[in-house]
C-alpha positions, 0 to 999 in steps of 0.5 A: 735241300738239306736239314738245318742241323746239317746246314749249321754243321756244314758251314761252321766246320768251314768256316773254323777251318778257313777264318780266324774266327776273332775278326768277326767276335770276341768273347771274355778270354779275349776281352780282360786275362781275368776271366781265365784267371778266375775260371782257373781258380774255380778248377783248382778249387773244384780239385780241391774239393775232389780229394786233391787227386795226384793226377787229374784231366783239366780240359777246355771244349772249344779252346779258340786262340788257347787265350784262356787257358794261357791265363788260368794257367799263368795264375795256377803258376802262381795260386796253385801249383799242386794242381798244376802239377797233378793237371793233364791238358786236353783241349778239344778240338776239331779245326787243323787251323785252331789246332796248330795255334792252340798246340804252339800255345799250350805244346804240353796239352794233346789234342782230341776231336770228342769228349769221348777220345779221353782216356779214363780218370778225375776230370775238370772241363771248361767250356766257354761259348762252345755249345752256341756253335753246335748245330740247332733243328728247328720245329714250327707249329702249324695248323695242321701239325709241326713242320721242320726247317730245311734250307734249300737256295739260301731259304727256309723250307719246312716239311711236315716232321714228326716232332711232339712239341709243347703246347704253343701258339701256331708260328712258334718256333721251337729249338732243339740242339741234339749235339749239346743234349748228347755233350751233356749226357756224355760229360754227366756220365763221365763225372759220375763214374770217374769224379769231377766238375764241369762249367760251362758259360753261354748264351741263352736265356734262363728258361727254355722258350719258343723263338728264332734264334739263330745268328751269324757274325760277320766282321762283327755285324749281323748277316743273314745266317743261310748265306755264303754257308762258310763265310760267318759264324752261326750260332743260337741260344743255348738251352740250359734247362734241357742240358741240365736235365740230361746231366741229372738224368745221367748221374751227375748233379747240375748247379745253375744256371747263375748270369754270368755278371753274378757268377764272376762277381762272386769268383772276384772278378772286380777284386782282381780287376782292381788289383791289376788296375792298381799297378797300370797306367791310368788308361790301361786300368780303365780298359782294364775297369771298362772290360771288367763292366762289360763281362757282368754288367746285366746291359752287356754280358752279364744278364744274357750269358749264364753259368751251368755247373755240372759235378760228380753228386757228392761234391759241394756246391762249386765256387760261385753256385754256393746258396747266399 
């Protein structure tokens, strides 16, 4: 029997090092070079708004196939090459398998299993769907007091835990992700001493509530999440409203959460789509169209993914997180 943090822990670093974890999900890197384009951009703008320093870290948590930063960089080439030229790249990652994929990508970025490795300077991070694949505890409410959620043989199994929750009907299930509250933290701490911006784009809802959300993908369809431990991806909700409270209560200054189809929309995402489609033949210009939809229409992406910005507190109010 374990814990479910070190259950979820367990089988996602097995699964990353064995699986290409694109045959069981794509996320918007994947699914239009626009997405990357536009977050490239939204850094180049942030460096701007920074003081345009002579050298500053671009990192990405969770860089996957490098797709995205293989797009921000090819439209930095062409949008912003000063900050291209001042960017140091880190990517982190903790995977052998992705490691090798991202490095014959992008050989000029170094590798670093935390945030913590980084050395000193400005910094500018990307994280796209990184948080939902840290490892979640669960707390239920019963009569006689929380319970906390082991797995033993491919089942749930609570023990009494000493865990001051909210006040919620009995049955509820209340999250929380220690590794993403800690990220936070450190990213905050980080930002206010040596200056920058951080964006990260997730899954979640808006405001914390009670619920199960645990999940695993496999080959696209949904598998029950304590089975074969190592052969699906499992995710959960992100919590935005904890992981902006921990960036204010270390320094920085948090922007958002904003859905994701607002957030893009207002970067350009269907400016630039356009202007791709233009000079595409008449069914890659659709696909093209038909990608664009799904990152920001509120029936796809565009309403259950959501955008936090997270910046040093004297720098304006990032891209897209600017008051209408």
């Amino acid at each position: 029997m374990e814990r479910l943090d070190h259950f979820i822990a367990r089988a996602n670093a097995a699964y990353y090092a064995t699986h290409d974890p694109f045959t069981d999900f794509t996320t918007a890197p994947e699914i239009t070079q626009v997405f990357g384009e536009l977050l490239g951009a939204w850094a180049a703008i942030c460096w701007q708004a920074m003081g345009a320093p002579a050298s500053v870290w671009l990192a990405e948590a969770g860089p996957g196939r490098a797709t995205l930063m293989e797009d921000a960089e090819r439209g930095l080439a062409r949008v912003a090459p000063a900050f291209l030229a001042a960017r140091r790249l880190a990517l982190i990652e903790t995977s052998p398998r992705l490691r090798a994929i991202q490095s014959a990508a992008l050989p000029h970025a170094i590798h670093i299993a935390t945030l913590a490795e980084l050395p000193p300077g400005p910094l500018i991070l990307l994280a796209n769907e990184f948080l939902d694949a840290l490892p979640i505890r669960q707390f239920v409410r019963r009569a006689p007091g929380w319970t906390e959620r082991f797995v033993a043989d491919a089942t749930f199994v609570e023990r009494p835990a000493h865990f001051s929750g909210p006040d919620v009907a009995e049955a509820s299930i209340i999250e929380t992700c220690e590794p993403a509250t800690d990220f936070a933290t450190t990213l905050a701490t980080r930002l206010a001493t040596h200056g920058g911006a951080a964006l990260l784009l997730d899954y979640g809802p808006e405001h914390t509530a009670p619920g199960d959300s645990l999940q695993a993908l496999r080959a696209g369809q949904p598998t029950n999440p304590l089975a074969d431990p190592g052969s699906a991806d499992l995710t959960a909700h992100v919590d935005f409203q904890t992981l902006a409270k921990a960036a204010t209560e270390a320094g920085a200054r948090a922007h958002g959460p904003l859905p994701q189809g607002k957030f893009l929309a207002r970067l350009g995402l269907f400016q630039r789509t356009f202007q791709l489609a233009r000079a595409l033949p008449p069914r890659q210009a659709t696909a093209l169209q038909a990608a664009a939809r799904r990152l920001a229409e509120p029936d796809q992406m565009g309403r259950l993914f959501k955008a936090l910005a997270i910046c040093h507190p004297a720098l304006p109010p990032p891209p897209g997180f600017e008051e209408p």
